[in-house]
C-alpha positions as CSV (number, residue, x, y, z in Angstrom):
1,X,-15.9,-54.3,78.8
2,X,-12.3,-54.4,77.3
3,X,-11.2,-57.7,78.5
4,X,-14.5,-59.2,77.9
5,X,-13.8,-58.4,74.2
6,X,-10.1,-58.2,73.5
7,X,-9.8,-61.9,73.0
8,X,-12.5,-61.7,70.6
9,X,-11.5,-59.4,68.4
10,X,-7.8,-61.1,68.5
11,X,-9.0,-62.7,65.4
12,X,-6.6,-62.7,62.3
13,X,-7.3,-60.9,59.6
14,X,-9.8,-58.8,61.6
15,X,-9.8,-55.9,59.2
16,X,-10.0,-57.7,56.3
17,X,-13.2,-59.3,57.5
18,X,-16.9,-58.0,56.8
19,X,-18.0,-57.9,59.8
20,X,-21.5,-58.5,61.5
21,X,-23.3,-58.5,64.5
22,X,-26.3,-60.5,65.4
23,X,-28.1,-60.1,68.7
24,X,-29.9,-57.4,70.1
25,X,-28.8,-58.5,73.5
26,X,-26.5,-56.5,76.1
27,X,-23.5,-58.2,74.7
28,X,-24.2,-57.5,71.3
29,X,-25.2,-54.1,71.6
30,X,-21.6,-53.9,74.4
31,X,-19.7,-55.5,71.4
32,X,-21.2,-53.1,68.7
33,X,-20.4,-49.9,70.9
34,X,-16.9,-51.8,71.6
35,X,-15.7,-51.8,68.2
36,X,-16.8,-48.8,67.2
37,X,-14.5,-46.6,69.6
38,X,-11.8,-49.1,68.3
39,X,-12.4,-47.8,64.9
40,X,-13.1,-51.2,63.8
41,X,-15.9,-51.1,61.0
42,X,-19.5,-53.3,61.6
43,X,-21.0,-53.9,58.1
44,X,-24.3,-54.7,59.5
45,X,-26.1,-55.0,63.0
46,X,-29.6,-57.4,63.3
47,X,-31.8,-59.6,65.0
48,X,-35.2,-61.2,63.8
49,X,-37.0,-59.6,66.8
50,X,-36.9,-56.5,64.4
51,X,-39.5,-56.1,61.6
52,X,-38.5,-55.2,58.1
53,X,-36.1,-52.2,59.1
54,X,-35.4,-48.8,56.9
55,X,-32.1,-47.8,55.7
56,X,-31.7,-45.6,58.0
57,X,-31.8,-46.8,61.1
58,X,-28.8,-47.7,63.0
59,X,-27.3,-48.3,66.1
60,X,-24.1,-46.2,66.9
61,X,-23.7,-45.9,63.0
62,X,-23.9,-49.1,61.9
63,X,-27.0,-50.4,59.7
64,X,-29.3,-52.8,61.4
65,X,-30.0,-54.8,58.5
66,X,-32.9,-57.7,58.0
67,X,-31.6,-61.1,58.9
68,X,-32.1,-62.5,55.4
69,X,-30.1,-59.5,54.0
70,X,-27.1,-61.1,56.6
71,X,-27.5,-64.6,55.0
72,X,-27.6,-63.6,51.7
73,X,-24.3,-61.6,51.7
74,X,-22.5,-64.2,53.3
75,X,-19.2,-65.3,51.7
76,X,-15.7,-66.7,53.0
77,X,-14.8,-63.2,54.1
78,X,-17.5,-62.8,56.6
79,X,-17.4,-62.3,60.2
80,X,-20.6,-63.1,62.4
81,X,-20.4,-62.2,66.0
82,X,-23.4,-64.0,67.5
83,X,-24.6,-62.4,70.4
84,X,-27.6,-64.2,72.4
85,X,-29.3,-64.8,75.5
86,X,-28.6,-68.0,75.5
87,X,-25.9,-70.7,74.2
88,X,-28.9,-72.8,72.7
89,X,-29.8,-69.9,70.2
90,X,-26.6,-69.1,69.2
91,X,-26.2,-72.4,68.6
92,X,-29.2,-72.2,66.2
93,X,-28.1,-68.8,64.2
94,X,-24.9,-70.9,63.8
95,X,-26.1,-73.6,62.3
96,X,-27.9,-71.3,59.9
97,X,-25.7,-69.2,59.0
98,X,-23.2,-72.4,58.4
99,X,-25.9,-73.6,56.2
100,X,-26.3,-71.2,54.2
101,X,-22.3,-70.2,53.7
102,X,-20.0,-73.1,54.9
103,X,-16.9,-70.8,54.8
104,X,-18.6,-68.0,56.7
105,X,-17.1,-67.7,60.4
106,X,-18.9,-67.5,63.4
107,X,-18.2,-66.4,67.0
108,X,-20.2,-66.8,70.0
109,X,-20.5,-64.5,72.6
110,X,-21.7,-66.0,75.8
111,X,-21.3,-65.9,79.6
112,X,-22.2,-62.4,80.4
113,X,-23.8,-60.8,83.7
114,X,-27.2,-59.4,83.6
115,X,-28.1,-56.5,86.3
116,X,-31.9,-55.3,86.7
117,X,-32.3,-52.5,88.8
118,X,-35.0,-50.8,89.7
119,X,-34.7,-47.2,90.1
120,X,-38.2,-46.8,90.6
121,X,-40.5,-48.4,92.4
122,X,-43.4,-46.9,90.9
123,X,-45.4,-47.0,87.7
124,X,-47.8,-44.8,86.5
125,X,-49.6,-47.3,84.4
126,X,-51.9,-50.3,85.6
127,X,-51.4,-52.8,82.8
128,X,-53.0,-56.0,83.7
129,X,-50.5,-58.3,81.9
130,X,-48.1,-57.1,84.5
131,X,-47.5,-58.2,87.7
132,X,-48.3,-54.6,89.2
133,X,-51.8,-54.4,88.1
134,X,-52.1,-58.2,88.3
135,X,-50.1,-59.6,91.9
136,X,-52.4,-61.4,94.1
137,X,-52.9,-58.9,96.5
138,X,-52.6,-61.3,100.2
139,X,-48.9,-62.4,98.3
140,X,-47.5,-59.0,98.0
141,X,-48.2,-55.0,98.1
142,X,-47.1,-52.6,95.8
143,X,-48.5,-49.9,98.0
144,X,-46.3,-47.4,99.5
145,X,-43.0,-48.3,97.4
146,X,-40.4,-45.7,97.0
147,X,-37.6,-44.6,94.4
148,X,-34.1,-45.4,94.8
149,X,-31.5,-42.7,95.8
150,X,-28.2,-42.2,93.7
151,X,-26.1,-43.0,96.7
152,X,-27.8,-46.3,97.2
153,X,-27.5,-46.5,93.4
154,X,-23.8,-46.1,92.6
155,X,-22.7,-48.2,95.9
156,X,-24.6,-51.1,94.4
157,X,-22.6,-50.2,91.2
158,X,-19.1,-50.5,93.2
159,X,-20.6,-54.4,94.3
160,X,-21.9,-55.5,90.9
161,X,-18.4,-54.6,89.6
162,X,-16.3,-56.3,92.2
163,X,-18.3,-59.6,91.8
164,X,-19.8,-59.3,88.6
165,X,-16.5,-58.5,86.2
166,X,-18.3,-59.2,82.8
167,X,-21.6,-57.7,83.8
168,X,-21.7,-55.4,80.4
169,X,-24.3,-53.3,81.1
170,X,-27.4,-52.5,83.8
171,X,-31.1,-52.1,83.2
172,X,-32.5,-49.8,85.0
173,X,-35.9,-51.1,85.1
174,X,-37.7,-54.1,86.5
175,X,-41.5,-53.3,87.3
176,X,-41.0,-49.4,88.0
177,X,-41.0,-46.8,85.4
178,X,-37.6,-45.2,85.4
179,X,-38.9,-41.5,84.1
180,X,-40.6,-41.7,87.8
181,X,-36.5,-41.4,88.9
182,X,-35.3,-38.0,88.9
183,X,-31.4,-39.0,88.9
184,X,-32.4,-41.2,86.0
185,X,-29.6,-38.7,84.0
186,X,-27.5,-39.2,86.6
187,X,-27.7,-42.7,87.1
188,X,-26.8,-43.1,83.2
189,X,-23.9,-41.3,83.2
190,X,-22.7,-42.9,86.2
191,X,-23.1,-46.5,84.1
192,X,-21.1,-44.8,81.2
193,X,-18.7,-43.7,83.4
194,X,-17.8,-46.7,84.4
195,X,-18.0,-48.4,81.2
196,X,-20.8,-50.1,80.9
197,X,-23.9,-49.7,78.9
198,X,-27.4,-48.8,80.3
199,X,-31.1,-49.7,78.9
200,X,-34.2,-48.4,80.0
201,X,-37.8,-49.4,79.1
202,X,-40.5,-47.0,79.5
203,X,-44.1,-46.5,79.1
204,X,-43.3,-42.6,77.7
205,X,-47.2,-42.3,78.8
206,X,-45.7,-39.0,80.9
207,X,-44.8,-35.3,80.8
208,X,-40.8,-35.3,80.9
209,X,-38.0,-33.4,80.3
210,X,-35.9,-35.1,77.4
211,X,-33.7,-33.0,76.4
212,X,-31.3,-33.6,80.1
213,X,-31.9,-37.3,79.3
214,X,-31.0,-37.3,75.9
215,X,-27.5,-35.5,76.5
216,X,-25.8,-38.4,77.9
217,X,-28.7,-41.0,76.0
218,X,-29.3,-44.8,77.1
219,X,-27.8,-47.2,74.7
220,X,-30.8,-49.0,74.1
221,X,-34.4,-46.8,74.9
222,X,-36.8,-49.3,74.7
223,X,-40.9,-48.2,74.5
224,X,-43.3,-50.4,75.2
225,X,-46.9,-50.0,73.0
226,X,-49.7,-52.6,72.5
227,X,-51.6,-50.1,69.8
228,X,-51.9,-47.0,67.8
229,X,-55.9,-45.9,68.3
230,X,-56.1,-44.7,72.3
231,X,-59.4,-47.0,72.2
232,X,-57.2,-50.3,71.6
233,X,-53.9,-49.3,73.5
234,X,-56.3,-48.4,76.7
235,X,-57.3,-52.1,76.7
236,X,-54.0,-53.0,77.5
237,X,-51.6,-50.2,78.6
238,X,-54.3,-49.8,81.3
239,X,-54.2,-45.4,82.4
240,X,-51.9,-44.4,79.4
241,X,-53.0,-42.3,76.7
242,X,-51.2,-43.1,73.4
243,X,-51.4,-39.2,72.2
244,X,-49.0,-38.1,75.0
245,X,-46.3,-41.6,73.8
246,X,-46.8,-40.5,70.1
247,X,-46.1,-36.8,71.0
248,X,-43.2,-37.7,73.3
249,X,-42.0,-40.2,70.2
250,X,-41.5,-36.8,68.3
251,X,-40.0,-35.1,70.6
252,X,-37.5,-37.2,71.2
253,X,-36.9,-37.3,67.6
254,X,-36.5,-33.8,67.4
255,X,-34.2,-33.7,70.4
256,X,-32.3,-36.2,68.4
257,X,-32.2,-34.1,65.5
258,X,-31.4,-30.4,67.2
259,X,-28.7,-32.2,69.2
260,X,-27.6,-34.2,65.9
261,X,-27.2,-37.4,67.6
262,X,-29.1,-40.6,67.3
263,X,-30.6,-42.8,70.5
264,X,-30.9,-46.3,69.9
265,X,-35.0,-46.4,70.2
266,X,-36.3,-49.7,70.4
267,X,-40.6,-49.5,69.9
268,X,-41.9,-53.0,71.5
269,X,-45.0,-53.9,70.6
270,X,-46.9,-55.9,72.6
271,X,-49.4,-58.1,70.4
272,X,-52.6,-59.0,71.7
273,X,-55.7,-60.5,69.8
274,X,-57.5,-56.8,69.4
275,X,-54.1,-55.0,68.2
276,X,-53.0,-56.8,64.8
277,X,-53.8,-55.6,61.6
278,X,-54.3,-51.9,60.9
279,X,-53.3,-50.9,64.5
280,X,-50.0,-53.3,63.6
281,X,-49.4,-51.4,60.8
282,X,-50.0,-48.1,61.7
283,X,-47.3,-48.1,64.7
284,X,-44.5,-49.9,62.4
285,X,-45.2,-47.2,60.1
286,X,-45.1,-44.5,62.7
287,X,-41.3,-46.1,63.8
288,X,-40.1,-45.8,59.9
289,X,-41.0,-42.3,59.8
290,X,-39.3,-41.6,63.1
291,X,-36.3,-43.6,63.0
292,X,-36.4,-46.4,65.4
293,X,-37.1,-49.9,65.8
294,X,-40.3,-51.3,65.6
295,X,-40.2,-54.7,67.8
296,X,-43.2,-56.7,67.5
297,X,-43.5,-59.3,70.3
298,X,-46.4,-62.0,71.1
299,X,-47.8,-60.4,74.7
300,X,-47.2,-62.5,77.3
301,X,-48.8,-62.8,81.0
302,X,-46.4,-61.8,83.3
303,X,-47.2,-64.0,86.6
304,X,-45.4,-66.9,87.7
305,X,-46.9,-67.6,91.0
306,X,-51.0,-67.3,89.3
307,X,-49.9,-69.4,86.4
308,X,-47.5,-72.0,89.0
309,X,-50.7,-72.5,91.1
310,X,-49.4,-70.7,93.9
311,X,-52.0,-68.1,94.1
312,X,-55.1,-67.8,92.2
313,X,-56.2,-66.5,89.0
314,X,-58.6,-63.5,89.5
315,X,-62.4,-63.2,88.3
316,X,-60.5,-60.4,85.9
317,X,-57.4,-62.0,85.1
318,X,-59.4,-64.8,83.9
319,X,-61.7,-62.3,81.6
320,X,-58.9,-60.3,80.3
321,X,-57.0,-63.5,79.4
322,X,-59.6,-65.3,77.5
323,X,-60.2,-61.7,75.9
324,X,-57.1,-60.9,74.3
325,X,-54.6,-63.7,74.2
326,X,-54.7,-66.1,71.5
327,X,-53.5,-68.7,74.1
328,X,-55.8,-67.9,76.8
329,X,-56.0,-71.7,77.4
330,X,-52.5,-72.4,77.5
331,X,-51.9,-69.6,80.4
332,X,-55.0,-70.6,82.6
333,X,-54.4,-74.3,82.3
334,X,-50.5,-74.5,82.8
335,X,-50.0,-75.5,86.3
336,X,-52.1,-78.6,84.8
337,X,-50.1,-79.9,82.0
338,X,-47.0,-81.0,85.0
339,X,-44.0,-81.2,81.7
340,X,-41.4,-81.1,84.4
341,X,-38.0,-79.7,83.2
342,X,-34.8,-80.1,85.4
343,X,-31.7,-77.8,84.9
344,X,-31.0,-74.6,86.1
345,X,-32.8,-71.4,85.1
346,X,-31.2,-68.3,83.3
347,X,-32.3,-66.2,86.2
348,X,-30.4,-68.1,88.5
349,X,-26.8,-68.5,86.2
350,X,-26.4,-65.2,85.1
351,X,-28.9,-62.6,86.0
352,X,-29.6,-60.3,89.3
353,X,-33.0,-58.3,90.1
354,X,-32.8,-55.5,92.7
355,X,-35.3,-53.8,94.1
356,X,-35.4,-49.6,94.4
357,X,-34.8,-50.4,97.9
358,X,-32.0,-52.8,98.1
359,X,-33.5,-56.0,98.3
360,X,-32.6,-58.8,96.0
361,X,-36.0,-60.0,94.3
362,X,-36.0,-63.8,93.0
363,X,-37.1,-63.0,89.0
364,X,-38.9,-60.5,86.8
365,X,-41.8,-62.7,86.7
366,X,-42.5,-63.3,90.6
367,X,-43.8,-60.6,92.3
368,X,-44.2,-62.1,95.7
369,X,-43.2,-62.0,99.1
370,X,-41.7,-65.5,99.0
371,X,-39.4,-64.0,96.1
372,X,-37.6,-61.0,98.4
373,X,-34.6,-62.1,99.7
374,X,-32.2,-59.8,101.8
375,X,-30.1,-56.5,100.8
376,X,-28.1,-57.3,98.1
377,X,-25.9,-54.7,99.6
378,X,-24.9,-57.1,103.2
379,X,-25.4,-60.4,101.3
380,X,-22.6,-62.5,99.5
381,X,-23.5,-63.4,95.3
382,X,-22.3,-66.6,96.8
383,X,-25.6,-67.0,98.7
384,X,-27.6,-64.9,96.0
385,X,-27.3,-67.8,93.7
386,X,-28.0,-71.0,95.9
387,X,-31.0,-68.7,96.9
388,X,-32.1,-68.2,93.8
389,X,-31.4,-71.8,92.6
390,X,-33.1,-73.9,95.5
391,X,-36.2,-71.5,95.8
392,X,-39.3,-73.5,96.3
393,X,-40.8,-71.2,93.5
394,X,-38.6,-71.9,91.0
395,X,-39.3,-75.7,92.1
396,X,-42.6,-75.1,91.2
397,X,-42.0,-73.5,88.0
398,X,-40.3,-76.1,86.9
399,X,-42.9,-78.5,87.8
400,X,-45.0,-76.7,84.8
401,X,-41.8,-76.4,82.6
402,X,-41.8,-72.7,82.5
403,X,-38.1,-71.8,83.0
404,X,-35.2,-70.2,81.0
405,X,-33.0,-72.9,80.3
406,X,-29.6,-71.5,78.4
């Protein structure tokens, strides 16, 4: 992490800068942790993801302020450290935050690794916007699928870090649940160890033992929620039960409290047509009296090879679609609309999926047989990538111009 930052933060003046920090990404989140053991004071952390944040939320001490609360105290002794997942959005806060103060200075933070593992390859939960409730059963089964052992694990580690030298951090998640993984503790502390930052995204809609997790925490615990009533958030989080993710939400917070540390809890909330409104409202609410982040997000459908034409939409995928997204037509008609895009995908530049038992998997949104390659482990990154960039999938998502472009 050092030498990603030092040049950086070779800035003149450094100290006599406000500084801030936009981007809730793994760099920004690296850079924010970064400077803060160099004793080098953030002013203000933020992201528009967030909703209208408290005072006292903040990540590793520093406020996470609203992004127009950022452009208004701009000045000619400001400091933004843009932090994206892409060059073309950076680009974008730039240009706004130039706008607003011409003698502001920014500084982009790009090129960094990206490392999905997952330590689990089990859920408990059957949402049908994923691709484990949703994969077209003769392309792939999810039957049978194990965890991931901490030797496997940290040996993985030792080959992400010998060809991956700016990967920042690892997320330890991909379509498992990582509270399924008993050496999930473990597994964090081995990240930290080796100086890198680890997220997680969980359900919580489980019995679990916090308080060995939150001793050594994640540096970004991210929940994921689509509603506050158990009748709406069944709709969705198909099998959870949204009085066991409150109770665990206060548990954690007391955790927080009797240890007198803060975790960096990120709420994602997953809107869908039947959860807006007083559901909306009551969750944000819920994360202002706790503490954390409340990170509303427009749901999405999470199946490229159903929405690429490469297998078909079920009789229920088709229901549920047309039931709760507001752009039901848009999903089920995609593969028609043929807006080509050429270029090469995030997924392919900058970011690696591996499964809990080794093997490499093409993308977060492809869960197919076509999209396993071999063990990461006895293949080259070399080979990774021209995989991953000349897959006939990918070719096909393209066709329907439904890639990440940087």
């Amino acid at each position: 992490m050092s030498c990603y930052f030092d040049e950086a933060i070779s800035i003149a003046n450094l100290n006599e800068k406000s500084i801030y920090i936009y981007g809730a990404s793994v760099s920004g989140v690296s850079l924010l942790k970064y400077l803060d053991k160099k004793r080098i004071k953030v002013t203000g952390f933020s992201d528009v993801s967030f909703s209208k944040v408290g005072n006292d939320i903040a990540f590793f001490g520093t406020p996470v302020i609203d992004f127009d609360v950022l452009l208004n105290c701009l000045d000619d002794k400001t400091l933004v450290f843009l932090c994206c997942s892409s060059e073309k959005k950076a680009q974008h806060y730039q240009s706004v935050i130039l706008e607003k103060c011409s003698e502001a200075q920014c500084v982009i933070i790009n090129n960094y690794d990206e490392v999905y593992i997952d330590i689990s390859g089990r859920c408990n939960l059957r949402c049908r916007s994923c691709q484990v409730a949703n994969h077209h059963k003769e392309s792939f089964s999810y039957s049978g699928r194990g965890l991931m052992s901490f030797e496997l694990f940290c040996k993985i580690l030792d080959k992400v870090q010998m060809e991956l030298p700016y990967c920042l951090g690892v997320f330890l998640f991909n379509y498992g649940e990582p509270l399924l993984s008993p050496d999930l503790p473990r597994m964090i502390h081995e990240i930290h160890s080796r100086g890198m930052i680890a997220i997680i995204s969980s359900n919580l809609s489980l019995e679990y033992n916090f308080d060995s997790l939150l001793i050594d925490p994640p540096d970004i615990f991210k929940i994921s929620i689509s509603g506050f009533s158990q009748k709406v958030y069944e709709t969705t989080h198909n099998g959870g039960n949204i009085y066991l993710v409150k109770s665990n939400m206060y548990r954690i917070r007391m955790i927080e409290d009797k240890l007198k540390t803060r975790v960096n809890v990120v709420v994602g909330y997953h809107v869908y047509n039947n959860n807006q409104g007083a559901e909306y409202i009551a969750a944000e609410d819920l994360c202002k009296e706790l503490g954390f982040l409340f990170q509303p997000r427009k749901a999405i459908f999470c199946n490229i090879p159903k929405q690429a034409g490469i297998d078909p939409f079920s009789k229920s995928d088709i229901e549920f679609i047309s039931e709760y997204y507001p752009n039901s037509r848009d999903i089920l008609t995609i593969n028609q609309s043929k807006e080509t895009i050429s270029g090469t995908c995030r997924n392919a530049l900058n970011r690696l999926f591996i499964d809990y038992n080794g093997d490499v998997f093409l993308c977060f949104m492809v869960m197919h047989n076509g999209g396993i390659y071999k063990s990461y482990l006895q293949t080259s990154l070399k080979d990774i990538r021209m995989w991953q960039k000349e897959h006939w999938i990918c070719g096909k998502c393209k066709d329907i111009g439904f890639i990440s472009l940087e």
